[in-house]
PANUMAR-333038 format. One record per residue (C-alpha): x, y, z; residue number from 1. Coordinates in Angstrom, 2 decimals, padded with zeros to 5 digits, always signed. Layout:
# residues N
      c1      c2      c3  nr
       X       Y       Z NUM
...
# end
This chain:
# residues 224
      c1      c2      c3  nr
 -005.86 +023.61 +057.20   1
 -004.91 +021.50 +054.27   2
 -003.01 +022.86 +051.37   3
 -005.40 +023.68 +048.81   4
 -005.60 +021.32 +045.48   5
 -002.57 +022.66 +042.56   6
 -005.20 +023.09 +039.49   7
 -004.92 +020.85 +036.36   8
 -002.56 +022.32 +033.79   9
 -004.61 +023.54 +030.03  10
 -005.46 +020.76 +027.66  11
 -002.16 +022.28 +025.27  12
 +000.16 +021.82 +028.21  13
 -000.41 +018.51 +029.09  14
 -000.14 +017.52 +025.10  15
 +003.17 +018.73 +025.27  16
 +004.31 +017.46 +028.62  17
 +003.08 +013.91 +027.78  18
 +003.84 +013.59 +023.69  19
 +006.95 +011.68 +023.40  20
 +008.71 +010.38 +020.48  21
 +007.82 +007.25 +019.20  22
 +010.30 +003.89 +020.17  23
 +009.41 +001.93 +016.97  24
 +012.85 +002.50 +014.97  25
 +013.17 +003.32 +011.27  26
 +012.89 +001.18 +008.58  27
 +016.60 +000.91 +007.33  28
 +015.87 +001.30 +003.17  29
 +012.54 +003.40 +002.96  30
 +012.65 +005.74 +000.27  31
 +009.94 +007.94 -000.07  32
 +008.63 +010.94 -002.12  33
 +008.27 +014.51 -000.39  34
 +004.31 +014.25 -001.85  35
 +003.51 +011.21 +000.20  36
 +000.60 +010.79 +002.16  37
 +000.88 +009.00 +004.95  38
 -001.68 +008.93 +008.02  39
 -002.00 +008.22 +011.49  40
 -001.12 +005.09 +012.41  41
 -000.11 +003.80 +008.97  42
 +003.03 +002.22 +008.69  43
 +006.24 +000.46 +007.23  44
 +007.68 -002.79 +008.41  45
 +010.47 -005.22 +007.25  46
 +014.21 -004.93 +005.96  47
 +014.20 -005.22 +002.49  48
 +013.56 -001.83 +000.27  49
 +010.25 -000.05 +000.22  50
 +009.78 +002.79 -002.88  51
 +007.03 +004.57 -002.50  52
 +006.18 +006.93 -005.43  53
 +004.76 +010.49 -006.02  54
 +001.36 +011.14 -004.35  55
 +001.27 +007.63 -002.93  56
 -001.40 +007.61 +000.17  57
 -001.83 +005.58 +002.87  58
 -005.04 +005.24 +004.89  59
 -005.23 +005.10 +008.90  60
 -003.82 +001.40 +009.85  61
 -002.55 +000.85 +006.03  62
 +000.50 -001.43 +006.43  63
 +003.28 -001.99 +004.03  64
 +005.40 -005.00 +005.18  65
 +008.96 -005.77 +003.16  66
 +010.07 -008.16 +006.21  67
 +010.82 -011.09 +002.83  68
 +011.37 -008.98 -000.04  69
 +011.03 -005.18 -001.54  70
 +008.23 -003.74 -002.56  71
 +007.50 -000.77 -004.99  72
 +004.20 +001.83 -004.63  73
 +003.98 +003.29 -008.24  74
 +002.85 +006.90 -008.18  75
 -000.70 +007.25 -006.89  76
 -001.03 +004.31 -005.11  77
 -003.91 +004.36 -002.63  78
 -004.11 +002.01 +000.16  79
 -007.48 +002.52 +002.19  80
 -008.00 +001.62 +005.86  81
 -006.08 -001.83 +007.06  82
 -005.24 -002.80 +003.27  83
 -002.04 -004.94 +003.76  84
 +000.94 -005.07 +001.09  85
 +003.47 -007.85 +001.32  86
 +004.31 -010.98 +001.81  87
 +003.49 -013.27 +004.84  88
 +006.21 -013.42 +007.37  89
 +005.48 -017.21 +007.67  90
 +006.57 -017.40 +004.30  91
 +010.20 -016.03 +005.54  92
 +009.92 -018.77 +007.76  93
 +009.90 -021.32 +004.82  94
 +012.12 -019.79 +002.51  95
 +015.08 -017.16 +004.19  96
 +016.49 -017.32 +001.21  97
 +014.62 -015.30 -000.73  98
 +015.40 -012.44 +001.06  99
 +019.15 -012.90 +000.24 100
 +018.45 -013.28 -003.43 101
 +015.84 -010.13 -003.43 102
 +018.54 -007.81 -001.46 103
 +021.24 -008.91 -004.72 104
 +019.23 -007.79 -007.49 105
 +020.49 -005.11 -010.31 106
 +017.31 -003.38 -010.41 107
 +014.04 -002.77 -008.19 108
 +011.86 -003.96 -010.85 109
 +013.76 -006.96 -011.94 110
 +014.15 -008.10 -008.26 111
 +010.27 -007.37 -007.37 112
 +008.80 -009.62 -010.87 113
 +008.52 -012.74 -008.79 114
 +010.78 -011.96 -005.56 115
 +008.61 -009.25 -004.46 116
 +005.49 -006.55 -004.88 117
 +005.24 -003.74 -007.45 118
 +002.15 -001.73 -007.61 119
 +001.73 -000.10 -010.98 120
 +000.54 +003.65 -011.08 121
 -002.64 +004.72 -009.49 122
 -003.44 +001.22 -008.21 123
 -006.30 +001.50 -005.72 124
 -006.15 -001.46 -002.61 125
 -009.36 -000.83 -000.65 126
 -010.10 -001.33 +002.75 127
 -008.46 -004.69 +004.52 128
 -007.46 -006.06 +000.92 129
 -004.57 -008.21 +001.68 130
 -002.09 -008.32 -001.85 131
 +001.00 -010.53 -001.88 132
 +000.95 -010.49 -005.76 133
 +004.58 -009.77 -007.89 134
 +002.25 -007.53 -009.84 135
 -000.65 -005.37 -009.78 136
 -000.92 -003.08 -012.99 137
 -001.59 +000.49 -014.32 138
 -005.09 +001.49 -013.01 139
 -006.41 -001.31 -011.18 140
 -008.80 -001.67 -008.25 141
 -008.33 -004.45 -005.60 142
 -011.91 -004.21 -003.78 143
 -012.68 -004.48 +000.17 144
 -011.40 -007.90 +001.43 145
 -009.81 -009.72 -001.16 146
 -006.95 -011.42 -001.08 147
 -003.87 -011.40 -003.77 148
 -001.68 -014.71 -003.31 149
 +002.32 -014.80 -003.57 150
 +002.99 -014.43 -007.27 151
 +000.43 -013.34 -009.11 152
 +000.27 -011.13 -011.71 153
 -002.55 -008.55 -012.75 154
 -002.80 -006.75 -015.68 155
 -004.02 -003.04 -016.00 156
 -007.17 -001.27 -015.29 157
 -008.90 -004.52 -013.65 158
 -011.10 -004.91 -010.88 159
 -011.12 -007.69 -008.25 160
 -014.50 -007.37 -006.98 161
 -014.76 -007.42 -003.03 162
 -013.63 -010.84 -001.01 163
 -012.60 -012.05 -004.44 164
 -009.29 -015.20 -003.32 165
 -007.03 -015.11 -006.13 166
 -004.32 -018.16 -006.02 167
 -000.53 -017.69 -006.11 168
 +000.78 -017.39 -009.12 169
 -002.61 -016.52 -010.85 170
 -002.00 -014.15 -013.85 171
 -005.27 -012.11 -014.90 172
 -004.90 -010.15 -018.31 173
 -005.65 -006.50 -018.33 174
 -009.40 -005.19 -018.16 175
 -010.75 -007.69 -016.48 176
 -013.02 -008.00 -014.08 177
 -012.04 -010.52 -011.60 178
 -014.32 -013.05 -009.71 179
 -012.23 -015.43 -008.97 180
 -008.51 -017.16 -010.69 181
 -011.45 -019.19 -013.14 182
 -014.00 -016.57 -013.38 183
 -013.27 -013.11 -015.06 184
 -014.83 -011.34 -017.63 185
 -013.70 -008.50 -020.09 186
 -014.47 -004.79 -019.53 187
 -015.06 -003.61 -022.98 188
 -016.25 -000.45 -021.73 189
 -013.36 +000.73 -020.44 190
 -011.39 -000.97 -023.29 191
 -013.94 +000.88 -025.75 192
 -014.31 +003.71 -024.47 193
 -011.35 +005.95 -023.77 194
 -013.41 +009.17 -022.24 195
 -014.96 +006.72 -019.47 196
 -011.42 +005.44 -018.74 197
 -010.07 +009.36 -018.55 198
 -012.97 +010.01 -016.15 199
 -012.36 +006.80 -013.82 200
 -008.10 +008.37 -013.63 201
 -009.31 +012.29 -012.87 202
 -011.57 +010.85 -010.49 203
 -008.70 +008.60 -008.94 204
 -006.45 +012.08 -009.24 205
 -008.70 +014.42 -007.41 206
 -009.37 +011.74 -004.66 207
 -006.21 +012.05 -003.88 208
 -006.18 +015.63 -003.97 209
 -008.72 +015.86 -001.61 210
 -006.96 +013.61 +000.54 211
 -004.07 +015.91 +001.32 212
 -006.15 +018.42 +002.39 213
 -008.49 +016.45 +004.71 214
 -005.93 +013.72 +006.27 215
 -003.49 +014.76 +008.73 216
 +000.19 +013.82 +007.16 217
 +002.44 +012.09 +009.27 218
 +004.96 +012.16 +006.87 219
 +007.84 +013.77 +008.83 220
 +008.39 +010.54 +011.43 221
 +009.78 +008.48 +008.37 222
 +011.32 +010.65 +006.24 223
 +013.26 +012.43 +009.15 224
# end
């Protein structure tokens, strides 16, 4: 008579047995507030420094890459699902030495304006918006697939409506809404009209806030 079958262990047991930590190591200069949002499979990549402000969140498969130079997240940064920050790593390729000249700077902002990313407070990047830029400013709202190029610079509270290619080295003054590098128009209502602009930033805030309590934080794997 054959020995009879051992039974399956519970569904919690073999979570346990088979969770492991993960083998991807840490990123060597992340620096990152305690009210950071970071889920599930989003992620930091690269050498060079990586700030990442107050309330900053980052959607499922958001990736933040400073493999040429460093990159700042201003406090309530939102990147939604598969929105990419940083520069191309064929561009380290063709240049090396820019991460040299980044890594020298006095001050994060100084050695970002040209030789890196800075993302100005609650800047919204939407789902698989790719942004290269130096700059993106106070407020503004990069829609669903468009694409930022190396050195551009974009003022505050604009809009860069969805699949919109903006050049390198485009610079787009504030309240605009953004077509293309040739094609942008003013929005006088938010320039106008101070109450609609306080509605669009308490709607931006309590996103957030509902964020953090309906996204699992993974946090703790890159702060520990």
């Amino acid at each position: 008579m054959s020995a009879p079958t051992p039974s399956r262990p519970d569904a919690a047991r073999r979570t346990s047995t088979m969770k492991r930590a993960s083998i991807l190591p840490k990123h060597p200069s992340l620096f990152v507030d305690h009210t950071v949002l970071i889920a599930q499979h989003a992620g930091f990549t690269g050498t060079q420094p990586i700030t990442v402000g107050p309330n900053v969140v980052l959607h499922p498969h958001a990736k933040v890459s400073s493999s040429l130079a460093p990159i700042v997240l201003g406090e309530g940064v939102v990147l939604w699902e598969r929105a990419r920050v940083g520069v191309s790593m064929a561009e380290a390729m063709n240049d090396s030495r820019r991460s040299s000249v980044a890594s020298r700077a006095s001050s994060v902002r100084d050695s970002t304006r040209g030789e890196g990313i800075v993302l100005g407070r609650n800047v919204t990047i939407e789902a698989a918006a790719v942004v290269e830029a130096a700059e993106v400013g106070e407020g503004s709202v990069i829609e669903v697939g468009a694409y930022l190029g190396k050195g551009c610079v974009i003022g505050k509270y604009c809009t860069i409506v969805a699949h919109c290619v903006i050049p390198p080295n485009t610079q787009i003054p504030d309240y605009m809404v953004v077509q293309s590098a040739t094609d942008y128009r003013l929005n006088r209502t938010l320039l106008m009209r101070p109450e609609v602009l306080d509605m669009r930033m308490n709607f931006h805030t309590m996103q957030i806030q509902t964020f953090k309590r309906l996204v699992p934080n993974s946090i703790a794997k890159w702060i520990s």
